[in-house]
N, CA and C atoms as a LAMMPS dump frame, in Angstrom:
ITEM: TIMESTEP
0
ITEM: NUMBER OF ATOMS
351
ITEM: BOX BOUNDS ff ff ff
-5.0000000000000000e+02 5.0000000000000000e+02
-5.0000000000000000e+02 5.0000000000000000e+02
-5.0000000000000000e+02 5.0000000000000000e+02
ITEM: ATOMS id mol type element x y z
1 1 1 N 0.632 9.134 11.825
2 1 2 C 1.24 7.866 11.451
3 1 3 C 1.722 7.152 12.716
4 2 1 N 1.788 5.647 12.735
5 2 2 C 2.238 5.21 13.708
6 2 3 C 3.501 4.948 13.875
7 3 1 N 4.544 4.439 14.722
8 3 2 C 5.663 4.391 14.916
9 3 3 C 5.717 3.421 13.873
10 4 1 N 5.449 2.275 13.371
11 4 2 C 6.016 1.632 12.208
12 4 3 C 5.953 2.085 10.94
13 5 1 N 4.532 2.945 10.592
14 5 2 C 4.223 3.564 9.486
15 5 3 C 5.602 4.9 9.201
16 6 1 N 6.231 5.139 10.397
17 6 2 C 7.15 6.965 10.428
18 6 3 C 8.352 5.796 9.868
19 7 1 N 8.686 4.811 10.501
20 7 2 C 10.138 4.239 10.536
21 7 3 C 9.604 3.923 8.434
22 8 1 N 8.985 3.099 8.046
23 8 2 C 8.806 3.218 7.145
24 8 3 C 8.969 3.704 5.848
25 9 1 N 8.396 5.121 6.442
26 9 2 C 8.613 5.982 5.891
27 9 3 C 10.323 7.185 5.335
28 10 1 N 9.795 7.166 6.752
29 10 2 C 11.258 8.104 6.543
30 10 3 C 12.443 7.254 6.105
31 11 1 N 12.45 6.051 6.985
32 11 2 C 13.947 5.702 6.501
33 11 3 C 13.82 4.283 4.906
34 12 1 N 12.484 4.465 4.562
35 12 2 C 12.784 4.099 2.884
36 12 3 C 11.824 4.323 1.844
37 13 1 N 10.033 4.399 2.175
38 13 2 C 9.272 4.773 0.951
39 13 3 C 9.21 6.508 0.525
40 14 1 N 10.444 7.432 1.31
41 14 2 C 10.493 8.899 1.403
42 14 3 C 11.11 8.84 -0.122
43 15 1 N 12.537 8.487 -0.01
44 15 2 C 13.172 8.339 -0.851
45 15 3 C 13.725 7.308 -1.943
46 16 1 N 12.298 6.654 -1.926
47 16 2 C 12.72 5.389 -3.021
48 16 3 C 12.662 6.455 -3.922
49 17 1 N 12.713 5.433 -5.563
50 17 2 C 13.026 6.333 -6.473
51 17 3 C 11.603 6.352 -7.422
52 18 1 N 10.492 5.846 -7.358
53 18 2 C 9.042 5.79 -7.445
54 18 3 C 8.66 6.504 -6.231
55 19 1 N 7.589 7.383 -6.438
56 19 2 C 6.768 8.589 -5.747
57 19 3 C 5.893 7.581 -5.113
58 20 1 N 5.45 7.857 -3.526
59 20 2 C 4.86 6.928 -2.787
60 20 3 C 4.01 8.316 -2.094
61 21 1 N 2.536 7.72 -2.376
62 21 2 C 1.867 8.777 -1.413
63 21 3 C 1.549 8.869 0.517
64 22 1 N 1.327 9.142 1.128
65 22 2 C 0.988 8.822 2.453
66 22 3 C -0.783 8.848 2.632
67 23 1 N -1.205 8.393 3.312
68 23 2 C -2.891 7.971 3.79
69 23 3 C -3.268 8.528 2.803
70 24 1 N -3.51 7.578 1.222
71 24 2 C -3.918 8.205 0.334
72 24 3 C -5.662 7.495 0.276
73 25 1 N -6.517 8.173 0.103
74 25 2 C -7.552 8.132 0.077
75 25 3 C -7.976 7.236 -1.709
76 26 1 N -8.608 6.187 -1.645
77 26 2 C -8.43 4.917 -2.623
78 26 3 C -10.612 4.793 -2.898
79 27 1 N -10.788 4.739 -3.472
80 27 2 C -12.537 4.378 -3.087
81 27 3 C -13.126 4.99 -1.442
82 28 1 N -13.447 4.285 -0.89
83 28 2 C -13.9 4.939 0.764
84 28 3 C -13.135 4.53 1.424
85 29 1 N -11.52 3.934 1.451
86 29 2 C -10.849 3.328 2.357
87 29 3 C -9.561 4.812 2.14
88 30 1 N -8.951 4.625 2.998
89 30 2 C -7.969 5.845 3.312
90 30 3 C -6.297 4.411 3.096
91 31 1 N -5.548 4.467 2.642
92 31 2 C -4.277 3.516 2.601
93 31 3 C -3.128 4.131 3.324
94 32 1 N -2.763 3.1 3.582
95 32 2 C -1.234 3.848 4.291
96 32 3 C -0.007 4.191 3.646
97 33 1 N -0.457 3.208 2.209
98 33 2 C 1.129 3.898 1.283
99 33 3 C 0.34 3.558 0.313
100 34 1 N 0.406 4.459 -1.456
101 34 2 C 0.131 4.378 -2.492
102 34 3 C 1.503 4.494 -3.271
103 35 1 N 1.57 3.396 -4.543
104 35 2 C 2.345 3.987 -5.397
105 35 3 C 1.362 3.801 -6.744
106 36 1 N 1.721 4.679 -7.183
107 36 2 C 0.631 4.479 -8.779
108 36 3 C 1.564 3.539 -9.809
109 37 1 N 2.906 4.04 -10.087
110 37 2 C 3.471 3.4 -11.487
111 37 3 C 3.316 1.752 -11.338
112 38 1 N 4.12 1.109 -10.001
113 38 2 C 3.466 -0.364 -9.699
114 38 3 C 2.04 -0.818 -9.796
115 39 1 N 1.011 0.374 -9.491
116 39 2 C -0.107 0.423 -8.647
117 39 3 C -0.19 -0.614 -7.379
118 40 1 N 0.252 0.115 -6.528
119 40 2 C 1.02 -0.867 -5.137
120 40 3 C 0.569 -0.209 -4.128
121 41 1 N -0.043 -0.693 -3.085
122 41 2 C -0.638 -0.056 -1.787
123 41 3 C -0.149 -0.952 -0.687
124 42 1 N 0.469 -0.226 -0.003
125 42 2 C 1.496 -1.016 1.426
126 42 3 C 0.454 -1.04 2.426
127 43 1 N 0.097 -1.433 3.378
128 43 2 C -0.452 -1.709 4.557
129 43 3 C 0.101 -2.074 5.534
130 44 1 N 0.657 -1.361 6.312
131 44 2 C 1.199 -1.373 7.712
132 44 3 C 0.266 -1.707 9.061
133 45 1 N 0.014 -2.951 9.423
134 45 2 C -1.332 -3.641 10.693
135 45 3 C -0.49 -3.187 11.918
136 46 1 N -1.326 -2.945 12.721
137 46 2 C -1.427 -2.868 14.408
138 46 3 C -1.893 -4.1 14.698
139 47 1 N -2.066 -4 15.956
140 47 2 C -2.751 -5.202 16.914
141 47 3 C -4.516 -5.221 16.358
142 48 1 N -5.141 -3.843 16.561
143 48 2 C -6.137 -4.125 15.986
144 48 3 C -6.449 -4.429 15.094
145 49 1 N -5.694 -4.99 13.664
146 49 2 C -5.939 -5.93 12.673
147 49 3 C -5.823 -7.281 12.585
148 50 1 N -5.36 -7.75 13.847
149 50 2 C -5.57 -9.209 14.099
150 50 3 C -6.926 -10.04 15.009
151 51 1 N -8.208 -8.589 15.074
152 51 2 C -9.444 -9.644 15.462
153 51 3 C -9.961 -9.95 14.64
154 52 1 N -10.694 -11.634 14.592
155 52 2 C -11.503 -11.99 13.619
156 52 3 C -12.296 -10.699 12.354
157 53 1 N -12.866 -9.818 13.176
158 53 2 C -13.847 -8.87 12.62
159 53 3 C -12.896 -8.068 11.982
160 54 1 N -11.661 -7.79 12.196
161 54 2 C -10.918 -6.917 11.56
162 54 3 C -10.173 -7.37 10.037
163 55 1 N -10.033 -9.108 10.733
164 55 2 C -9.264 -10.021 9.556
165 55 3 C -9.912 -9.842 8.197
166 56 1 N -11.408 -10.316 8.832
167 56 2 C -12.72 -10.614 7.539
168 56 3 C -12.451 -8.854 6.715
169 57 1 N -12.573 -8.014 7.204
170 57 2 C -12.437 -6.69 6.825
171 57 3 C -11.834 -6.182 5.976
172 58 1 N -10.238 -5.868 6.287
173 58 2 C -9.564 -6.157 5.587
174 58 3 C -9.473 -6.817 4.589
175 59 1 N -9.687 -8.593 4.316
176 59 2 C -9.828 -9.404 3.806
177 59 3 C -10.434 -8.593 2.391
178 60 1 N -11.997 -8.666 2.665
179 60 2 C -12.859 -7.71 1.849
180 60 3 C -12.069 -6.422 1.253
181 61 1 N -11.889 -5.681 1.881
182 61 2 C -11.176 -3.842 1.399
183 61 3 C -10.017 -4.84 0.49
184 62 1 N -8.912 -5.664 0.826
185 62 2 C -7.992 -6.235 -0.308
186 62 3 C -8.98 -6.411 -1.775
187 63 1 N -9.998 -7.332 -1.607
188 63 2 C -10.689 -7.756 -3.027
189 63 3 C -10.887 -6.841 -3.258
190 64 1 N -12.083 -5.668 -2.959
191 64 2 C -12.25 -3.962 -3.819
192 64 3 C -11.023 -3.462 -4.159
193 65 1 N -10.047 -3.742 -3.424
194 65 2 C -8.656 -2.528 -4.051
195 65 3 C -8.259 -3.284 -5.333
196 66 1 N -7.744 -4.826 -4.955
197 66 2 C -7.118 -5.913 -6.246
198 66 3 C -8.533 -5.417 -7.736
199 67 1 N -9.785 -5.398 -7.328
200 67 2 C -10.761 -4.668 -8.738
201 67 3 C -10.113 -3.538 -8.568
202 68 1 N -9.324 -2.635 -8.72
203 68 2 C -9.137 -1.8 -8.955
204 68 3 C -7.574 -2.099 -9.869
205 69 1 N -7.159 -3.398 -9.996
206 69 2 C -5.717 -3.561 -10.813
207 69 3 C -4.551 -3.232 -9.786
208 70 1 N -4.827 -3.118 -8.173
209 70 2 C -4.369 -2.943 -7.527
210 70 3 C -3.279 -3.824 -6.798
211 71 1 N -1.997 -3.84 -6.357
212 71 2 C -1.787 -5.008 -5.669
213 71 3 C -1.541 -4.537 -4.192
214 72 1 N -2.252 -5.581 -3.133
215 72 2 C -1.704 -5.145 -1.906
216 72 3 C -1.195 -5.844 -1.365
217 73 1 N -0.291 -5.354 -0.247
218 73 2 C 1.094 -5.906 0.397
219 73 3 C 0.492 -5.558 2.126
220 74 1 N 0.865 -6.63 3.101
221 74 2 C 0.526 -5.952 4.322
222 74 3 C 2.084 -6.594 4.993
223 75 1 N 2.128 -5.766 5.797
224 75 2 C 3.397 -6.068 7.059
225 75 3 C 2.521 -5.392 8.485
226 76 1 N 3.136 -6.844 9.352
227 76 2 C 2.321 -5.975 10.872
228 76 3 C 3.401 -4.825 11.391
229 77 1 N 3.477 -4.088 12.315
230 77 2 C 4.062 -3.267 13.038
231 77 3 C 5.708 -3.987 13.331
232 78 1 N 5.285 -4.906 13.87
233 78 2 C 6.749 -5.95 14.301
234 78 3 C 7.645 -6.08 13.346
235 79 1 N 6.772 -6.792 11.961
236 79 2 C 7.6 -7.087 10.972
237 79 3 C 8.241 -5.606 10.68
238 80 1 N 7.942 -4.14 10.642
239 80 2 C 8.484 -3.149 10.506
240 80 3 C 9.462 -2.604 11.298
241 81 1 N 9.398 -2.723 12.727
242 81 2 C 9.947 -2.81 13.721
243 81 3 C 11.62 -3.214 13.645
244 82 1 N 10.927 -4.937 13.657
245 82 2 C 12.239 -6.155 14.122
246 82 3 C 12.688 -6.023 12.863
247 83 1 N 12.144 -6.091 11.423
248 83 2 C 12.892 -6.586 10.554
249 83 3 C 12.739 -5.592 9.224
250 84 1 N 13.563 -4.882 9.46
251 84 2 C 13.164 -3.652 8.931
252 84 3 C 13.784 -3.82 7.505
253 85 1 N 14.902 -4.475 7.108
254 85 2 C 15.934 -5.074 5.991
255 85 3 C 14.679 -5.847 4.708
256 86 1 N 14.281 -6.683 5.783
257 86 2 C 13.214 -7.408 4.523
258 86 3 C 12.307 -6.947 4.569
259 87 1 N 10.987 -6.656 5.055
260 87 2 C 10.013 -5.421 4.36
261 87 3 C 10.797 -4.718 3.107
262 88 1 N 11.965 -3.968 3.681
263 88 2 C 11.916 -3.016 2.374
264 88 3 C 12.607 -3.956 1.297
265 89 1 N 13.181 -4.769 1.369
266 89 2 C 13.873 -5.905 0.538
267 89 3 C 12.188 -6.528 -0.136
268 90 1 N 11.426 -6.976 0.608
269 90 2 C 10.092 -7.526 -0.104
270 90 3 C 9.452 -6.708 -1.255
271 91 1 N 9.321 -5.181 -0.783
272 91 2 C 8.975 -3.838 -0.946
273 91 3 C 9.204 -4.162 -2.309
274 92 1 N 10.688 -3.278 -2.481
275 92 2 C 11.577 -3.539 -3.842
276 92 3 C 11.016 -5.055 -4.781
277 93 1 N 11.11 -6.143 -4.069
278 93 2 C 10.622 -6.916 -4.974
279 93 3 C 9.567 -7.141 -5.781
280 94 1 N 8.456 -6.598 -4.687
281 94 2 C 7.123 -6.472 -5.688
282 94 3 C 7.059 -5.676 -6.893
283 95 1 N 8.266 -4.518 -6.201
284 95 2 C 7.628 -3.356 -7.443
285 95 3 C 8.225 -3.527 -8.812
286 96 1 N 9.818 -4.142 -8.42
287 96 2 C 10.15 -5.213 -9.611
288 96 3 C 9.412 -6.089 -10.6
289 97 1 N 8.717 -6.496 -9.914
290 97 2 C 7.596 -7.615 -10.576
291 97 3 C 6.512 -7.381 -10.977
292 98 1 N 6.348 -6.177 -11.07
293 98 2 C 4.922 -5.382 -11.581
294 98 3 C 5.357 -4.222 -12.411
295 99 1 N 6.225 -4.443 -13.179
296 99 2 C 6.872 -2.727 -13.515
297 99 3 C 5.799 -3.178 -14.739
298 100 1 N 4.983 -2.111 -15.14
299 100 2 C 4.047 -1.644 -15.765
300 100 3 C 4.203 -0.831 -16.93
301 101 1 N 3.5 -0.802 -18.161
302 101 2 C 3.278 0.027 -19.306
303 101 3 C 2.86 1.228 -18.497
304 102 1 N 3.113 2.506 -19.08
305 102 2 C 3.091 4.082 -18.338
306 102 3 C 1.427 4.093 -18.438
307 103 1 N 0.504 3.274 -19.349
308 103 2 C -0.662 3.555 -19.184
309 103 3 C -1.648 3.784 -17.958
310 104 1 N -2.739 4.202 -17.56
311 104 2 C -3.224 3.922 -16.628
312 104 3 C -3.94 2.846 -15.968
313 105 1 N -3.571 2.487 -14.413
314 105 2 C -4.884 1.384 -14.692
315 105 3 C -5.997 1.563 -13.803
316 106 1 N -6.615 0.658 -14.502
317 106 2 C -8.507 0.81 -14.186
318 106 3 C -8.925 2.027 -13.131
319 107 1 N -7.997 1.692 -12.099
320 107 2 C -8.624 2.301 -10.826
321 107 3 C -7.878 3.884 -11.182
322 108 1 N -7.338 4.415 -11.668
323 108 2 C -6.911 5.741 -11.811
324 108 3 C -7.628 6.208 -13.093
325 109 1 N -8.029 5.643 -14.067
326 109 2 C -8.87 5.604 -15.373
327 109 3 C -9.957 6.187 -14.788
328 110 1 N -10.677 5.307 -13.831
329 110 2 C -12.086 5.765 -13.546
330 110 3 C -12.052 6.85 -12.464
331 111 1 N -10.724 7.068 -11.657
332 111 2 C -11.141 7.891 -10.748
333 111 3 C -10.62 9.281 -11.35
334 112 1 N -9.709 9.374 -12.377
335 112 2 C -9.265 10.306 -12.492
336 112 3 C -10.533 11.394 -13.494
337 113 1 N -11.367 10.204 -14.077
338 113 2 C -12.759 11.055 -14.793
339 113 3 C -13.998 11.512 -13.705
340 114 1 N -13.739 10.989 -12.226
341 114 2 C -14.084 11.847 -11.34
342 114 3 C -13.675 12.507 -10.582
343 115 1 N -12.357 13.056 -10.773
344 115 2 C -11.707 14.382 -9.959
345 115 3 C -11.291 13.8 -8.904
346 116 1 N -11.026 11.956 -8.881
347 116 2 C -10.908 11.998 -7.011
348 116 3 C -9.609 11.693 -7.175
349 117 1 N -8.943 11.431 -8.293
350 117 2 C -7.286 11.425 -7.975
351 117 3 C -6.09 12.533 -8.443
């Protein structure tokens, strides 16, 4: 993990009170934070996610995850860094705003009838 992904971690998606996975493996992309009950995937960027080729990329991997009923959230390194209060203040808000029926969705439906979750 990188220094923004550890600060992250340890000091708030360890012990929220929803189970958050680490580099959870999603279709062929690997994520940096999963939560299932929101279905919420955090993305923590480096520098190398700000070249064109990386933008478009990304860009793409967001639309396959969102087909999956997915929502994703990105913060660069800095924003984790410098402003560590609102990330997790944003954090909390999304998951507020998505609190979900216990059912499954799509993307755990289909993966869970192939053993990959």
């Amino acid at each position: 993990m990188t220094d923004a992904e550890k600060k992250l971690w340890y000091g708030f998606l360890r012990n929220y009170t929803l189970t958050f996975h680490r580099q959870k493996p999603i279709h062929h992309f690997i994520v940096d934070f999963y939560c299932s009950s929101p279905a919420l995937v955090i993305e923590i960027d480096g520098g190398s996610h700000f070249t064109s080729d990386r933008v478009e990329y990304d860009a793409e991997r967001t639309i396959i995850l969102e087909g999956y009923g997915l929502k994703v959230i990105r913060f660069n390194n800095s924003e984790v860094m410098n402003n560590f209060e609102s990330v997790c203040t944003e954090i909390d808000r999304v998951i507020k705003t998505r609190k979900r029926k216990p059912s499954k969705s799509p993307f755990e439906t289909s993966l869970l009838g192939k053993g990959r979750l």
